[in-house]
N, C-alpha and C positions, 0 to 999 in steps of 0.2 A: 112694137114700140109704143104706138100711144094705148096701149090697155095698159103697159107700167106706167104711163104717165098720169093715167086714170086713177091707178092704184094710188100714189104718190100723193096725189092730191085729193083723193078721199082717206087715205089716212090723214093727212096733216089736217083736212079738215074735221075730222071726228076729234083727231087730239084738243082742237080748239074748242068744241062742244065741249066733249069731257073736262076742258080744266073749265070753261064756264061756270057748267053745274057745279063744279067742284066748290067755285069760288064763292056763288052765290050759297049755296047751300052752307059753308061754312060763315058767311055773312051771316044766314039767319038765324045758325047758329049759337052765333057770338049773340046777336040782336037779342035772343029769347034768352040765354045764360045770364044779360046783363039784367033782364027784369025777375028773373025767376033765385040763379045762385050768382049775385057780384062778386062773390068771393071767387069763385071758379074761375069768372071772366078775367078778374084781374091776374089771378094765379097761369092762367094761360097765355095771357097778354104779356106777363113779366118772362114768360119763360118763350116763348117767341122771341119777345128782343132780345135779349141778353146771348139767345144762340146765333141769332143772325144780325146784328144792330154789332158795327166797327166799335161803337164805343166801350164797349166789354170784351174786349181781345183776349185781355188781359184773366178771361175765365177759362178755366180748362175744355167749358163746354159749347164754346164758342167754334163756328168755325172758323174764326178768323185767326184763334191759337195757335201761337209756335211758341212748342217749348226752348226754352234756351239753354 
């Protein structure tokens, strides 16, 4: 029992590493895009919101979409 419990909690802890990296890494991302292509950044920034941001439901590409 506690070597699953082991497991459990070094997986849950690596998934937290991994989204870290993840997030920072897309940080610097964005960071470097906005001085190098704005264009890009914005164009990435627009299409992030609009698929997760409630106030565009109303797009097909949203998930927050139901068709009627």
């Amino acid at each position: 029992m506690k070597n699953i419990k082991e497991k459990i909690v070094h997986g849950l802890l690596y998934s937290v590493i991994g989204w870290t990296i993840f997030g920072l890494s897309f940080q610097i991302f964005m960071l470097v895009t906005t001085f190098v292509n704005p264009k890009l950044n914005t164009k990435i920034g627009n299409y992030l919101t609009w698929k997760f941001d409630g106030t565009f439901k109303n797009n097909p590409d949203n998930i927050w979409y139901s068709k009627k």
